[in-house]
C-alpha positions as CSV (number, residue, x, y, z in Angstrom):
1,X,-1.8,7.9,23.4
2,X,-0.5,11.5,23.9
3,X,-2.4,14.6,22.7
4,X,1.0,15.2,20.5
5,X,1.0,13.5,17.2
6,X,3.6,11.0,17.2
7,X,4.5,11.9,13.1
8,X,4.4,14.5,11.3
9,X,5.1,15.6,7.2
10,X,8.7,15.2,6.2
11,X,8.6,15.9,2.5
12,X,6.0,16.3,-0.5
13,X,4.9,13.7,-2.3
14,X,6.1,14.4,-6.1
15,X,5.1,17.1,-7.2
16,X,1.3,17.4,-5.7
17,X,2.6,19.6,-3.0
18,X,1.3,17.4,-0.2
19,X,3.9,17.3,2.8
20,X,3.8,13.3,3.2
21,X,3.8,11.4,6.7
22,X,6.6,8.6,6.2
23,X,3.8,6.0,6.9
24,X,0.4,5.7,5.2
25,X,-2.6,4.0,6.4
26,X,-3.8,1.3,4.4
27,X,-5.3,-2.3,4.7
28,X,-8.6,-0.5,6.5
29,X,-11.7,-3.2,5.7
30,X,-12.9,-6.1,8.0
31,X,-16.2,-7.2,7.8
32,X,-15.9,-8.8,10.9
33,X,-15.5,-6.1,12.8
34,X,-17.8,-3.4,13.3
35,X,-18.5,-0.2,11.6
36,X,-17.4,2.3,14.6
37,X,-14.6,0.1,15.4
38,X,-13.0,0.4,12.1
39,X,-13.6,4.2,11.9
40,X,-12.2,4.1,15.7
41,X,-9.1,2.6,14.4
42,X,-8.7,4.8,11.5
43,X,-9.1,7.9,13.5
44,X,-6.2,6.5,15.9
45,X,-3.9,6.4,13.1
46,X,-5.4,10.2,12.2
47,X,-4.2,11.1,16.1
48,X,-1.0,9.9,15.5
49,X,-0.1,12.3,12.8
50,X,-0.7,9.9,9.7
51,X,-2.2,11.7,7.0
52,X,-2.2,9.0,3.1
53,X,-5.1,6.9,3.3
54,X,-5.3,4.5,0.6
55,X,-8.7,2.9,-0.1
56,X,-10.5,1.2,-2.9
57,X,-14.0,0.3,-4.2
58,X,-12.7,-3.8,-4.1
59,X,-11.4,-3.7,-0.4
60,X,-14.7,-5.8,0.9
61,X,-16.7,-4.3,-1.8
62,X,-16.7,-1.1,-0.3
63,X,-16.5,-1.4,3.1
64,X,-13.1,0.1,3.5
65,X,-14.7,3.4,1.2
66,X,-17.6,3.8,4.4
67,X,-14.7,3.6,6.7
68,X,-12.9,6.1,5.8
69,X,-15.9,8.3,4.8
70,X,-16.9,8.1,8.1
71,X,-13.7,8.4,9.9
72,X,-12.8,11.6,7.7
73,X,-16.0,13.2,8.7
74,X,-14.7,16.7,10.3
75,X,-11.2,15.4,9.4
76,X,-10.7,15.7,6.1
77,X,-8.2,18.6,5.4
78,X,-4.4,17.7,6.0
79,X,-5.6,14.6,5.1
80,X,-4.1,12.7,1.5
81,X,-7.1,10.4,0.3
82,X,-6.5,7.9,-2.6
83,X,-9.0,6.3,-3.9
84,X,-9.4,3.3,-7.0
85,X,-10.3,2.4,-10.4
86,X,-11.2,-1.1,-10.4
87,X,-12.1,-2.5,-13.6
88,X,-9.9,-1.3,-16.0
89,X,-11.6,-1.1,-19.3
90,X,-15.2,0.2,-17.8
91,X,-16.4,3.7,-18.3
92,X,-14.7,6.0,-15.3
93,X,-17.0,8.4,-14.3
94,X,-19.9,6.1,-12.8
95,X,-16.6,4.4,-11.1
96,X,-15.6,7.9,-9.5
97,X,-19.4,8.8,-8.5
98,X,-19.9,5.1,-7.0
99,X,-16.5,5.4,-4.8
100,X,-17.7,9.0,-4.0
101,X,-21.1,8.3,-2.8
102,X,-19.7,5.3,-0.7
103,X,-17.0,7.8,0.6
104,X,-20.3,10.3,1.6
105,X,-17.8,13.3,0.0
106,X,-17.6,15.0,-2.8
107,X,-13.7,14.7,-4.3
108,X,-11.1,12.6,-2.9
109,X,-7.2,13.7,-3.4
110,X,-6.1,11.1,-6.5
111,X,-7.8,8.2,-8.5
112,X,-5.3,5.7,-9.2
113,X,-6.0,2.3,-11.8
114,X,-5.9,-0.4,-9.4
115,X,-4.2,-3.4,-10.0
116,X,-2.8,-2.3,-13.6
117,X,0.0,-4.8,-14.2
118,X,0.5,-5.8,-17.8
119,X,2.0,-3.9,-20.5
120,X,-1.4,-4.2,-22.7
121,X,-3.3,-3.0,-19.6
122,X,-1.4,0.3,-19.4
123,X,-1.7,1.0,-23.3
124,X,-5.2,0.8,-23.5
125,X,-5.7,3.5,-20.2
126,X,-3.0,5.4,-21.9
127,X,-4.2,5.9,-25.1
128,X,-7.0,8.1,-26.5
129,X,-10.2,8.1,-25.1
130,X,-8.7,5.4,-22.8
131,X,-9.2,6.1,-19.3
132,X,-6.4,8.1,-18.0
133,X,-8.1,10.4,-20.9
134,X,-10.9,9.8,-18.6
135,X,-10.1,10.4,-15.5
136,X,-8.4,13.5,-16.5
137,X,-12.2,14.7,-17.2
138,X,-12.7,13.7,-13.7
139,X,-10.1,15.9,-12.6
140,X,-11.0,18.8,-14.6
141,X,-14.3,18.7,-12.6
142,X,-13.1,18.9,-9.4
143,X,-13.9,15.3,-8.4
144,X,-9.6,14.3,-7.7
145,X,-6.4,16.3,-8.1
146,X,-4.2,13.9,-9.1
147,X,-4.2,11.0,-11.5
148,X,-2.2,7.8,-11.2
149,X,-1.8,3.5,-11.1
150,X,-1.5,1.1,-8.7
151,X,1.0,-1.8,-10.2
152,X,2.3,-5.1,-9.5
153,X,4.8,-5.0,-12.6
154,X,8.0,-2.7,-12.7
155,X,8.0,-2.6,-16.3
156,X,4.1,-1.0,-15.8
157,X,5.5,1.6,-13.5
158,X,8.5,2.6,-16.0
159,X,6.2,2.8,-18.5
160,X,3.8,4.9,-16.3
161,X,6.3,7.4,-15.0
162,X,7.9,8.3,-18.1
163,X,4.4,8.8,-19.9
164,X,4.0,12.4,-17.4
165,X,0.5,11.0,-17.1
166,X,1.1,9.9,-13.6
167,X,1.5,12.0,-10.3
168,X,1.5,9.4,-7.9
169,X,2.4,5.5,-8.5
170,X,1.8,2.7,-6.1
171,X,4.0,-0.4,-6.2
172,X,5.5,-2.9,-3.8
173,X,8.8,-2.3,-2.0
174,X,9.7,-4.9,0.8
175,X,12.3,-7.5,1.5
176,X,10.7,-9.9,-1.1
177,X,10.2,-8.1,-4.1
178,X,11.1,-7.3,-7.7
179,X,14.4,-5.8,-7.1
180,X,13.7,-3.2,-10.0
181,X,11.5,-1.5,-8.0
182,X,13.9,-0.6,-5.2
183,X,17.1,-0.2,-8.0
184,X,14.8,1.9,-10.9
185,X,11.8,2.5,-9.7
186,X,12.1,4.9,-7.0
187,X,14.7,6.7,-8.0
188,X,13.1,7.1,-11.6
189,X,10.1,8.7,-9.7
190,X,12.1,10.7,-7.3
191,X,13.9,12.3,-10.4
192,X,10.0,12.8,-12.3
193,X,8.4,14.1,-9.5
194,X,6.0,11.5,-9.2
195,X,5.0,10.4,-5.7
196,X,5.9,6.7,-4.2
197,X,3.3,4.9,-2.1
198,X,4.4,1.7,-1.6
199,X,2.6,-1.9,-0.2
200,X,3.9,-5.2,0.8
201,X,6.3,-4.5,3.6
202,X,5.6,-7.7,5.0
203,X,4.7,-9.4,2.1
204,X,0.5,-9.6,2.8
205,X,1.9,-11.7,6.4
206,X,3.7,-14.0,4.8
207,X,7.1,-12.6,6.1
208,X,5.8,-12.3,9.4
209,X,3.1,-15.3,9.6
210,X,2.4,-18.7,8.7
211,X,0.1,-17.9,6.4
212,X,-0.7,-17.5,2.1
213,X,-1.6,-13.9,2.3
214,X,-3.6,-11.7,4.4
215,X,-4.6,-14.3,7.4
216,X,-5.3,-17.1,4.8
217,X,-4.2,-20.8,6.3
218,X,-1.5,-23.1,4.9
219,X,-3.0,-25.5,2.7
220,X,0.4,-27.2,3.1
221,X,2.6,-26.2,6.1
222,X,6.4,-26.5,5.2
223,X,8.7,-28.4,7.2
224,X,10.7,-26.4,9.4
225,X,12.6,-26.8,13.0
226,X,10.6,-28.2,15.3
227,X,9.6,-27.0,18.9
228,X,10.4,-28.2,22.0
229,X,6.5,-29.7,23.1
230,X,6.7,-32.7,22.7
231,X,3.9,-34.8,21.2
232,X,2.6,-31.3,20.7
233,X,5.7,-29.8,19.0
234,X,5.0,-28.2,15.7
235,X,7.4,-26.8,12.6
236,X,8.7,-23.7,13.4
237,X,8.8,-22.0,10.2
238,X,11.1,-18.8,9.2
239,X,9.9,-15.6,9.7
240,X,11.1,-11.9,9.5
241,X,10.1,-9.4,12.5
242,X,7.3,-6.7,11.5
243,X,10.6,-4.2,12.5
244,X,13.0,-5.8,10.1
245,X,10.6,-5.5,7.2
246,X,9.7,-2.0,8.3
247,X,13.2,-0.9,8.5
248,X,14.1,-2.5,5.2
249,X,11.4,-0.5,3.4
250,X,12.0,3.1,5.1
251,X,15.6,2.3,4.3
252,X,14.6,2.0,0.1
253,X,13.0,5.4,0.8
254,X,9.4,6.2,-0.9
255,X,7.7,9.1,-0.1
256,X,5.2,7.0,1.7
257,X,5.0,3.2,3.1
258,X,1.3,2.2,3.5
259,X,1.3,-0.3,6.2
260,X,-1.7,-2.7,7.4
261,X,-2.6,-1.1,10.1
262,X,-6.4,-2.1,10.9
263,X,-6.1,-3.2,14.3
264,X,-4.6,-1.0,17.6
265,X,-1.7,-3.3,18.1
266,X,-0.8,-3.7,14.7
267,X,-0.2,0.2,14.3
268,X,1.4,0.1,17.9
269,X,4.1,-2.1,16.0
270,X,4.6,-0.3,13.0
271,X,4.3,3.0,14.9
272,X,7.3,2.0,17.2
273,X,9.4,0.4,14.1
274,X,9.2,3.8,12.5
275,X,10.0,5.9,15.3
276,X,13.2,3.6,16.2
277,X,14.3,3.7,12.3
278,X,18.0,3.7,11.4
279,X,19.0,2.6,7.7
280,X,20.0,-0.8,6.9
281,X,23.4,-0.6,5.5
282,X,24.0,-2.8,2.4
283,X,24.6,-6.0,4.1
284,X,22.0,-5.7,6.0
285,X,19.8,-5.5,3.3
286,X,20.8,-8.9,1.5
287,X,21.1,-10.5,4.4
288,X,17.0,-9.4,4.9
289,X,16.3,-10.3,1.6
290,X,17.6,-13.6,1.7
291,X,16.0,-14.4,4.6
292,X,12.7,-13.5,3.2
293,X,13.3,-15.7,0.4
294,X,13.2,-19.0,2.8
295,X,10.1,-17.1,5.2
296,X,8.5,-17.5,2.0
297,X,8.6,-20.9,0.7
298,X,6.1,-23.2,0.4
299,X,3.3,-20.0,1.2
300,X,1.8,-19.6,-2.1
301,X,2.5,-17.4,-4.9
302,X,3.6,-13.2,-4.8
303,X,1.4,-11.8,-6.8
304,X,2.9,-8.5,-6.0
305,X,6.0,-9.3,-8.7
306,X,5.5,-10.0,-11.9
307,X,4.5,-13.5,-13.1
308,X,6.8,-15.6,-15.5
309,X,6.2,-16.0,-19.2
C-alpha cells in the first residue's frame, strides 16, 4: 500500500463537525484470529485514510472494544470512534465505564443504543430519566460528544431524528432493505443534521455468499442452476458482486457506509469498489434490488428490516 492515503474526508457528518471518510470501518471482532492481527488489520484501514470506527461491547463480548483500543493507541485524533449501549433498559454509566475500560481510553466520539428497534424501545430511552436522559450525563462529563441509536426499524429512526435527541443514527441501507430508509430516512437526516452511518451493504454475506448471515452455513441450500462437474456439480445459487452492493449504497448517499472489513482482502475489495464509484441511475437500482431479492431466498430471515405483525 502507498504512503498516500487512498481516502480522505468529503463532508461532515451532521452536524458534529467531523469531516466523514465515505467508508467506515466496521465488522472488527474474530476470535479466531489473533489479537495483533486484528489491530494489524484495523490500522491498515487507518493507513488508507478511513477514519468512523464503529464498535460495540456485544461484538465477541468485547473483543472488537480491545481491538480498536489497541489499534487507536497513538492514533486516536482524526479518528470518529462509536461506541454501544447494549442493554437497553440497564443503568448507562457502568455501560459507558465498562466499554471505556475495554477501549483502555478515556472518552470515545458518540454512544449510540444498539439494536433499538421497536417503537416501545425508543419511548422508554426517550423519556425522563430514561437513558438518552442518561447518556446525556455521560456527555456532560466528557466521557462522548455525541449521543445517538443504532436501529433496524425505519419508523425507530423517524421517530429518533425528529426527537433532536439524536446526532448521529445507524441504520441499514443496501440492495435488500426497507425501502423507507433509502426514500425517508436519509434525506430526513440530511435535512436535521443528523449523521448517517449505515450497515448491511451486503446483506451480513447473504448477497454475496451462500450463507445465513455473517459466515453461518445453509441449513437448507436452495435449488439453483447447476454447475458443470459432473457427479460433483453443485447449485449455483444467485449472488450480487461485493461492487454492485457497494455501488448501490454510495449511490443512496449517507454520510458514511460501514463496511466489513476485517480481513486484508476484504478491504482490498471494498477499497477498489469505492475508488471506481459512479452512481447507479434509477434502473440500475431496481434492477439491483430485484436481484437481491432472489440472492436471498431460502437464507434465513433479515433481521435488519422490520419484522411483520
Amino acid at each position: 500500500m502507498s504512503d498516500r492515503p487512498r481516502f480522505h474526508p468529503r463532508r461532515m457528518l451532521g452536524r458534529t463537525g467531523f469531516p466523514a471518510t465515505r467508508l467506515g470501518i466496521g465488522d472488527l471482532a474474530d476470535r479466531n484470529v489473533p489479537l495483533s492481527d486484528c489491530v494489524a488489520t484495523v490500522r491498515r484501514a487507518l493507513d488508507a485514510g478511513l477514519n468512523v470506527i464503529d464498535t460495540a461491547p456485544s461484538y465477541e463480548q468485547g473483543y472488537s472494544e480491545q481491538i480498536v483500543g489497541q489499534a487507536l493507541r497513538g492514533r486516536r485524533d482524526g479518528v470518529f470512534l462509536i461506541d454501544k449501549i447494549d442493554p437497553l433498559d440497564e443503568p448507562v454509566a457502568p455501560q459507558v465505564e465498562g466499554s471505556l475500560g475495554r477501549l483502555a481510553l478515556d472518552a470515545v466520539d458518540a454512544f449510540v443504543f444498539h439494536g433499538l428497534s421497536t417503537p416501545e424501545g425508543w419511548a422508554r430511552v426517550a423519556a425522563p430519566g430514561g437513558g438518552m436522559e442518561q447518556l446525556e450525563e455521560v456527555r456532560r462529563a466528557g466521557k462522548c460528544r455525541f449521543r445517538g441509536i443504532s436501529s433496524h426499524h425505519p419508523q425507530v429512526v423517524r421517530a429518533a431524528i425528529e426527537s433532536g435527541l439524536c446526532d448521529v443514527v445507524l441504520f441499514a441501507v443496501g440492495p435488500f432493505c426497507d425501502e423507507r430508509y433509502v426514500r425517508e430516512i436519509v434525506p430526513l437526516a440530511k435535512a436535521r443534521g443528523v449523521g448517517t452511518v449505515c450497515f448491511k451493504t451486503f446483506g451480513a454475506g447473504k448477497l454475496v455468499g451462500d450463507t445465513e448471515g455473517y459466515g453461518r452455513a445453509l441449513r437448507n441450500r436452495p435449488r439453483g442452476k447447476v454447475s458443470s462437474g459432473g457427479a460433483d456439480a453443485t447449485p449455483l445459487l444467485p449472488h450480487l458482486s461485493p461492487a454492485e452492493c457497494v455501488r448501490y449504497t454510495l449511490t443512496i448517499d449517507p454520510d458514511v457506509a460501514l463496511l466489513g472489513m476485517s480481513f486484508p482482502n476484504e478491504q482490498d475489495a471494498a477499497f477498489a469498489a469505492a475508488e471506481a464509484f459512479t452512481p447507479m441511475t434509477d434502473a440500475e437500482l431496481d434492477a439491483v434490488r430485484s436481484r437481491a431479492v432472489e440472492a436471498m431466498a431460502g437464507k434465513g430471515d433479515a433481521w435488519w428490516n422490520p419484522r411483520p405483525n
